[in-house]
VEXDRENLO-222580 format. One record per residue (C-alpha): residue in one letter; x, y, z; residue number from 1. Coordinates in nm, 3 decimals. Each point is the difference from the previous one (the first is absolute). Layout:
# VEXDRENLO-222580
<site aa="A" px="X" py="Y" pz="Z" i="NUM"/>
...
//
This chain:
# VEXDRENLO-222580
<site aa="X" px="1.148" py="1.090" pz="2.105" i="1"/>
<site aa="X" px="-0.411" py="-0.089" pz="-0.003" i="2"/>
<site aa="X" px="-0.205" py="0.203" pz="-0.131" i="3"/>
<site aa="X" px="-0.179" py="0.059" pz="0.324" i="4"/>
<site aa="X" px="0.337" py="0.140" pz="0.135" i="5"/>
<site aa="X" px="0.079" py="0.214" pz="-0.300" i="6"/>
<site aa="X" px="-0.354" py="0.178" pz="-0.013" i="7"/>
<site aa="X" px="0.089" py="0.076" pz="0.342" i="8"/>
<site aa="X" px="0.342" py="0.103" pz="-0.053" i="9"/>
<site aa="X" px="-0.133" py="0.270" pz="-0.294" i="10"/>
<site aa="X" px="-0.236" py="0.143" pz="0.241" i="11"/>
<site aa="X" px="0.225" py="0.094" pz="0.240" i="12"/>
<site aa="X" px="0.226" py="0.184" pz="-0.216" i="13"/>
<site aa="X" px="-0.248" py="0.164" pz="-0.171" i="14"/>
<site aa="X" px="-0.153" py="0.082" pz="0.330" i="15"/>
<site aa="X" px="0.372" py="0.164" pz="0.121" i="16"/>
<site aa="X" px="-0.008" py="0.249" pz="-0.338" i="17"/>
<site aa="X" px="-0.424" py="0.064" pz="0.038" i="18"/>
<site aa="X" px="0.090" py="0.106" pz="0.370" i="19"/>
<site aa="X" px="0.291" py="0.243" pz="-0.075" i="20"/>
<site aa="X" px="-0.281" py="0.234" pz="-0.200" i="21"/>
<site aa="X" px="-0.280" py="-0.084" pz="0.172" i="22"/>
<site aa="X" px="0.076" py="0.351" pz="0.227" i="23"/>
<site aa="X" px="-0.007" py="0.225" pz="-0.337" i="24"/>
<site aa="X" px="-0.223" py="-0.218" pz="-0.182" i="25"/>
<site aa="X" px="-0.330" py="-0.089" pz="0.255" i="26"/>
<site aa="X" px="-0.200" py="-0.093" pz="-0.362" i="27"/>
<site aa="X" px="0.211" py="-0.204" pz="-0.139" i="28"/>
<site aa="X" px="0.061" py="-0.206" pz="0.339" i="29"/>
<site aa="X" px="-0.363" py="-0.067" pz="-0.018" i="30"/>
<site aa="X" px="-0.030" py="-0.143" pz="-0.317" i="31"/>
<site aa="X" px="0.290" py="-0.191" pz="0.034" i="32"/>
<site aa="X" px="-0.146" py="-0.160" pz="0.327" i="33"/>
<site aa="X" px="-0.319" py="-0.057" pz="-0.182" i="34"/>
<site aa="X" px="0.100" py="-0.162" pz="-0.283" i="35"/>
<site aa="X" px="0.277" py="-0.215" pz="0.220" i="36"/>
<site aa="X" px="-0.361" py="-0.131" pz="0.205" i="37"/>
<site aa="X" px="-0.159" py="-0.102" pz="-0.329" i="38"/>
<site aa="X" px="0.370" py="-0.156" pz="-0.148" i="39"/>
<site aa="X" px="0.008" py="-0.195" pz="0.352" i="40"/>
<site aa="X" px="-0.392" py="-0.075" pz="0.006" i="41"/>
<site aa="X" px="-0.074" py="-0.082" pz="-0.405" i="42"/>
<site aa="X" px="0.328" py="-0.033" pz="-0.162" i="43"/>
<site aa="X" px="0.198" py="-0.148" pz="0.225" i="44"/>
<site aa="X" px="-0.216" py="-0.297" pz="0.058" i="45"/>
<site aa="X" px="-0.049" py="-0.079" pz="-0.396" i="46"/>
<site aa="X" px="0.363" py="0.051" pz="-0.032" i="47"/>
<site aa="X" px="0.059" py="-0.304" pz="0.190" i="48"/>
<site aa="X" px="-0.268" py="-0.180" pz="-0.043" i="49"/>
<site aa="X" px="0.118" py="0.014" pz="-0.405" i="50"/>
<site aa="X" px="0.367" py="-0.074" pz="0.164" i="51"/>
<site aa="X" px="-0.128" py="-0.294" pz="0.204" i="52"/>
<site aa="X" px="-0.151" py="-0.142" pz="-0.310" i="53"/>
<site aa="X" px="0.256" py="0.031" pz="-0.251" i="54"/>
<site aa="X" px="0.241" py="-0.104" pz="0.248" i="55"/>
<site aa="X" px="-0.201" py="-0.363" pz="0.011" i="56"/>
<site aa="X" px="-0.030" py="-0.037" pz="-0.380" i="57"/>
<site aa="X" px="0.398" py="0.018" pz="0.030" i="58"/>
<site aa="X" px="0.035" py="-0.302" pz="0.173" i="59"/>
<site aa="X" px="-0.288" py="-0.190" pz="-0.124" i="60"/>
<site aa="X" px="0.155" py="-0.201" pz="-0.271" i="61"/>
<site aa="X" px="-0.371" py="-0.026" pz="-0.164" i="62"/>
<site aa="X" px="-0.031" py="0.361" pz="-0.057" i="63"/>
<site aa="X" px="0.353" py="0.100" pz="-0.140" i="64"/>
<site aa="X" px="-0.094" py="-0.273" pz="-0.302" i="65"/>
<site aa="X" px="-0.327" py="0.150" pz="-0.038" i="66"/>
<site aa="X" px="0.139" py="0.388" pz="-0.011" i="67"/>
<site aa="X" px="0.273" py="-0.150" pz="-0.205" i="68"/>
<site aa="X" px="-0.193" py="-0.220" pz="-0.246" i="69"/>
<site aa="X" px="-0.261" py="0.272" pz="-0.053" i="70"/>
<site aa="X" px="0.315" py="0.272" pz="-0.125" i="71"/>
<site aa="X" px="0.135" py="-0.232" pz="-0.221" i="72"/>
<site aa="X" px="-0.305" py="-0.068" pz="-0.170" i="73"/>
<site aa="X" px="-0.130" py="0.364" pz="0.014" i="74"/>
<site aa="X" px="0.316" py="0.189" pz="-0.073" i="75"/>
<site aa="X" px="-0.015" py="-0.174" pz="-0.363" i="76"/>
<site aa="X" px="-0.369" py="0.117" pz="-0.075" i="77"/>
<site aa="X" px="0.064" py="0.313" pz="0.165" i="78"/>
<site aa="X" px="0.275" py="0.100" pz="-0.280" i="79"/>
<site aa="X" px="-0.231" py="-0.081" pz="-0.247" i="80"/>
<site aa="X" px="-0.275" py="0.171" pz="0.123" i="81"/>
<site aa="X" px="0.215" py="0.352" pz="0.024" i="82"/>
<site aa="X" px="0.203" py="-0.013" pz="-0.273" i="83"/>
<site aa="X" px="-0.240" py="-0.186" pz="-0.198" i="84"/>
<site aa="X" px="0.269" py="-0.246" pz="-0.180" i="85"/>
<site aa="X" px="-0.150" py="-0.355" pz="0.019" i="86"/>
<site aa="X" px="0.422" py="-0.115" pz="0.001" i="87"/>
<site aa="X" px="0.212" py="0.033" pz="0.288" i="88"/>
<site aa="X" px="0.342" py="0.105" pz="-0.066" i="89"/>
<site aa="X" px="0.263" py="-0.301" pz="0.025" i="90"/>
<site aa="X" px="-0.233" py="-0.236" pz="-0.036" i="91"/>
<site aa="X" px="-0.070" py="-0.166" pz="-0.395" i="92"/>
<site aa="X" px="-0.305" py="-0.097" pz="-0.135" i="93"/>
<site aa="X" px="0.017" py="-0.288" pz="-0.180" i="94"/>
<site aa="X" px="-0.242" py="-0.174" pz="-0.280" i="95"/>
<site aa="X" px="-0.107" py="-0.289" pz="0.191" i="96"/>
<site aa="X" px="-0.056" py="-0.325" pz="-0.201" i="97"/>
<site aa="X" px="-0.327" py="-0.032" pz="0.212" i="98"/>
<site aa="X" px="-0.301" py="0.262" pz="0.148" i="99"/>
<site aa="X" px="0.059" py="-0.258" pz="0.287" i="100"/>
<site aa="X" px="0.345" py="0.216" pz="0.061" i="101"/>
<site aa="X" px="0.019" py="0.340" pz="0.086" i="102"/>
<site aa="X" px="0.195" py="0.238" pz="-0.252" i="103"/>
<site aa="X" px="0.125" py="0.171" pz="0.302" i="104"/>
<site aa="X" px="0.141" py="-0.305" pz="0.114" i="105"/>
<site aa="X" px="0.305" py="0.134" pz="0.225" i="106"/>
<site aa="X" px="-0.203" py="0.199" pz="0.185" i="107"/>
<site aa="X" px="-0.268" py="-0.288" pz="0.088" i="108"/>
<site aa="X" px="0.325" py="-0.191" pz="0.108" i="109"/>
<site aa="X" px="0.062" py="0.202" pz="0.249" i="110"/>
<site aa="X" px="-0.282" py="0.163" pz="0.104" i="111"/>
<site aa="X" px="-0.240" py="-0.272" pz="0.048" i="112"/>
<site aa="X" px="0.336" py="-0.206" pz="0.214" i="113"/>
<site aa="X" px="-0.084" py="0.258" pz="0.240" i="114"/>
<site aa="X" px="-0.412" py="0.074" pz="-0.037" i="115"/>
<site aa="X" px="-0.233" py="-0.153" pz="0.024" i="116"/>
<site aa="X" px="0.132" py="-0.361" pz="0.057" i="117"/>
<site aa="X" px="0.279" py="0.049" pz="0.242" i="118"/>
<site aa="X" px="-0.185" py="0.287" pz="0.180" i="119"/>
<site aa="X" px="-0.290" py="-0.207" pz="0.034" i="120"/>
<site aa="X" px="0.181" py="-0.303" pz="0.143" i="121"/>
<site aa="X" px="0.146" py="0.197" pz="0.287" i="122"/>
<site aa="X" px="-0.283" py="0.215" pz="0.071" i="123"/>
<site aa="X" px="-0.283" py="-0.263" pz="-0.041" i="124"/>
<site aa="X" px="0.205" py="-0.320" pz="0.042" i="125"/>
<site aa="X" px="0.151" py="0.154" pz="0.320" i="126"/>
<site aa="X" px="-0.278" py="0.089" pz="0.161" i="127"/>
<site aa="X" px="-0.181" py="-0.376" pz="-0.036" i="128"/>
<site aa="X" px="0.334" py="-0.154" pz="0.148" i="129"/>
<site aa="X" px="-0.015" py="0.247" pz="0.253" i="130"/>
<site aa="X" px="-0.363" py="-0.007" pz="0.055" i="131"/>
<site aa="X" px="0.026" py="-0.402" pz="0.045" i="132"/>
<site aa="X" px="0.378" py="-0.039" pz="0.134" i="133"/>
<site aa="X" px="0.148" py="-0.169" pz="-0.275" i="134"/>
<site aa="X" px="0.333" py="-0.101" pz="-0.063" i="135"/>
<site aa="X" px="0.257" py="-0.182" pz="-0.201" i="136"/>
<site aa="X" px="-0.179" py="-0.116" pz="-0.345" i="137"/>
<site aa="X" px="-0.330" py="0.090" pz="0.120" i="138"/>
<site aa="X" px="0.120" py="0.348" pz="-0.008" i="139"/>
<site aa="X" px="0.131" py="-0.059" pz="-0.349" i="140"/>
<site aa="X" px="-0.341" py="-0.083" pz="-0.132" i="141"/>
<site aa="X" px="-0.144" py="0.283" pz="0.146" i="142"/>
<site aa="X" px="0.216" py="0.251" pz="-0.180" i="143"/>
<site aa="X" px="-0.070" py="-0.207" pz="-0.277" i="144"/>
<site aa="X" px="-0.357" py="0.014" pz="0.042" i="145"/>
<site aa="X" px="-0.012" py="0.439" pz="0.086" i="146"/>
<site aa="X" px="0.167" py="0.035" pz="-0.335" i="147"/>
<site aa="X" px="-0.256" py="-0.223" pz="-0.190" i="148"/>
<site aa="X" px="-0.278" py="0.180" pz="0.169" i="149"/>
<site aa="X" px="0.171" py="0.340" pz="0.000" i="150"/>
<site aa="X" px="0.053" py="-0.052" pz="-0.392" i="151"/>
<site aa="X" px="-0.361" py="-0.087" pz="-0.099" i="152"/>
<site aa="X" px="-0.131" py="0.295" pz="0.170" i="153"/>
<site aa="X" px="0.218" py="0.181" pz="-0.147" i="154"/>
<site aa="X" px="-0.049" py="-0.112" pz="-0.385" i="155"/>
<site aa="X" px="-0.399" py="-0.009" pz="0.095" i="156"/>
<site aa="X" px="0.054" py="0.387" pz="0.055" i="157"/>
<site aa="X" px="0.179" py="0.015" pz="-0.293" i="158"/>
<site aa="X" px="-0.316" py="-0.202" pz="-0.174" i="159"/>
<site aa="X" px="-0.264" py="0.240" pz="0.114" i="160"/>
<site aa="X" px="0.252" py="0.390" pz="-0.055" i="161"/>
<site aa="X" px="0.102" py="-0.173" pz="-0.348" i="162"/>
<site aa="X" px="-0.400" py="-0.063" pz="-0.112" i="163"/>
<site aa="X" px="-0.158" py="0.305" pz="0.180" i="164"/>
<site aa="X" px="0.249" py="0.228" pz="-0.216" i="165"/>
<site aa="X" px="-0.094" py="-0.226" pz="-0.311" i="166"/>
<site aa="X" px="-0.364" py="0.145" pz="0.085" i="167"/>
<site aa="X" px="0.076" py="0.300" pz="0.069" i="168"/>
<site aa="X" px="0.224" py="0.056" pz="-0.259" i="169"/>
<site aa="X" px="0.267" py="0.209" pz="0.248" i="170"/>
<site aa="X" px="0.359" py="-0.032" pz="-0.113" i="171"/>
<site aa="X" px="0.305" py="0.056" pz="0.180" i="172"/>
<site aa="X" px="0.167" py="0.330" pz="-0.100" i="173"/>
<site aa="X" px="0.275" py="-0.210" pz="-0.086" i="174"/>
<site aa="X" px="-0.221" py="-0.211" pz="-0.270" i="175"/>
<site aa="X" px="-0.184" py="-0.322" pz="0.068" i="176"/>
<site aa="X" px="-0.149" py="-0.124" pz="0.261" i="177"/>
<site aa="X" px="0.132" py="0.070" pz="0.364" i="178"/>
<site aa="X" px="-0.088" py="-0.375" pz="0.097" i="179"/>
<site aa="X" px="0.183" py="-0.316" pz="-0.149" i="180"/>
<site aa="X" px="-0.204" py="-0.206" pz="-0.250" i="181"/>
<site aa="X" px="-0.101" py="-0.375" pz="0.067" i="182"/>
<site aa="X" px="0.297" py="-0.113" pz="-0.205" i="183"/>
<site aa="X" px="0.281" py="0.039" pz="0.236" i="184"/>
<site aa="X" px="-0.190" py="-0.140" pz="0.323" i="185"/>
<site aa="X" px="0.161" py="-0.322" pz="-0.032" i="186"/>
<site aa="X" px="0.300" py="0.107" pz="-0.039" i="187"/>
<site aa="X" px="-0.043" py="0.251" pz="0.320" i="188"/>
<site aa="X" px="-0.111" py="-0.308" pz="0.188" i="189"/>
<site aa="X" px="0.268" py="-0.214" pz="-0.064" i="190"/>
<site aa="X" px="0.200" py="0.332" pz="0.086" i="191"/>
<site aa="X" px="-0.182" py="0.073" pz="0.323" i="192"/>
<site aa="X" px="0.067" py="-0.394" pz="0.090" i="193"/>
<site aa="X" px="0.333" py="0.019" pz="-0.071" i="194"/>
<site aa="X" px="0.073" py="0.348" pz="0.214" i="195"/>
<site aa="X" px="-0.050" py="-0.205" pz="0.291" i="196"/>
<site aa="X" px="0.395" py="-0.081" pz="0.033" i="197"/>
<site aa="X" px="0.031" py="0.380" pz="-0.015" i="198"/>
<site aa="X" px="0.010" py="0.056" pz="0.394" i="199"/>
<site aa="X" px="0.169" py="-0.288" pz="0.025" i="200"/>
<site aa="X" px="0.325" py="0.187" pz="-0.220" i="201"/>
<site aa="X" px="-0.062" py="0.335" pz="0.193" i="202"/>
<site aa="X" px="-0.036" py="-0.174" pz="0.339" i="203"/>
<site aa="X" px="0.372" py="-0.188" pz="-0.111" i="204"/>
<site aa="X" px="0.162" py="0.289" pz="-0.181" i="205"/>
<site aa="X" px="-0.109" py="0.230" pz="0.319" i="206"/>
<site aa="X" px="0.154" py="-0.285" pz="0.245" i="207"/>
<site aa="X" px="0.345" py="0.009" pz="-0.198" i="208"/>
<site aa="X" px="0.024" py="0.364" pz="0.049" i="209"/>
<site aa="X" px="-0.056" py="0.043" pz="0.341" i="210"/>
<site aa="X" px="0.239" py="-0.302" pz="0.056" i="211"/>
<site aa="X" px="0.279" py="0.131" pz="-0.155" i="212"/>
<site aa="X" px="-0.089" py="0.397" pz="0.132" i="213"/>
<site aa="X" px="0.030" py="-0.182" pz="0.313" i="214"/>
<site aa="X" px="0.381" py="-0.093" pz="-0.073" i="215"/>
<site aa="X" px="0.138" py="0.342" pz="-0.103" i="216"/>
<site aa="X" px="0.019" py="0.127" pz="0.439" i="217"/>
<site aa="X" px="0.171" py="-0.324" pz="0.075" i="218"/>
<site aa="X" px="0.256" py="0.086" pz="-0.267" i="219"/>
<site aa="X" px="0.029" py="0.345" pz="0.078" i="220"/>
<site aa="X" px="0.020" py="-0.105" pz="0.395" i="221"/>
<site aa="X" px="0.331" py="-0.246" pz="-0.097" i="222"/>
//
């Protein structure tokens, strides 16, 4: 059912139990009727307008890595931020043999294969080979390309948070700095360069699923 017909739907039965005590209860008819004009004139409208909306980000491929990308690399600082423990459970820390590698060097694995380098090369590289109708390899290189550019804005926002808390001496209430240090940007580069075979796995994973989901009613049907 759409959400059109179910706002409608509600209103009617609510209008069948309003009516029944609208004889015994004249007040209470009238502020019912008043606040159904401002649901149907105010709410309503927002309602699904915000519907319409989240309905497109749904199907635009784009957006779902974007919402996606951004949890997975929020959910991590989040925890830290709250409980205020700069480990996350499960996950070692290690004594790297190099400030080039991250001590928290499971995590990084798997967070930056997600953000910002294969976010970026679906959001940014997307849109170019959209933008200019390109295919095949061409298409390729542009993904390529949106996670380059995706990652360096990235780490350049990580360049200015990490030295504008140096100044300002703020700390995260975890410890340390909230932004990553110089040290690890190459290694976040070559890891936002490499994310860009990410979609590709979730794009084939995704395809192997619905193939074989697709199966299971011609087996039940025999």
């Amino acid at each position: 059912m759409y959400f059109e017909e179910a706002c409608e739907e509600l209103y009617k039965r609510v209008d069948l139990r309003i009516n029944e005590f609208s004889k015994l209860y004249p007040k209470i008819s009238n502020s019912y009727s008043y606040s159904k004009e401002i649901t149907k004139n105010l709410i309503y409208p927002r309602a699904q307008k915000i519907y319409s909306i989240s309905k497109r980000i749904a199907r635009d491929k784009r957006a779902q890595w974007f919402v996606a990308g951004s949890i997975i690399y929020g959910l991590p600082a989040l925890y830290r931020y709250i409980t205020k423990n700069p480990n996350l459970p499960y996950f070692p820390i290690i004594e790297p043999p190099s400030k080039m590698i991250p001590s928290n060097l499971a995590e990084k694995l798997i967070v930056n294969s997600v953000f910002p380098g294969a976010t970026s090369s679906v959001v940014i590289g997307e849109t170019i080979a959209k933008r200019r109708k390109l295919s095949g390899v061409k298409k390729h290189l542009s993904r390529f390309s949106g996670s380059f550019i995706g990652t360096g804005l990235w780490i350049g926002f990580q360049c200015l948070g990490h030295y504008t808390c140096e100044i300002l001496k703020y700390e995260w209430p975890s410890g340390g700095n909230p932004f990553e240090g110089p040290s690890v940007y190459p290694f976040n580069i070559l890891m936002g360069l490499f994310a860009t075979i990410t979609p590709y796995v979730v794009d084939y994973v995704k395809s192997e699923i619905e193939r074989k989901l697709t199966r299971f009613p011609e087996k039940e049907s025999k």
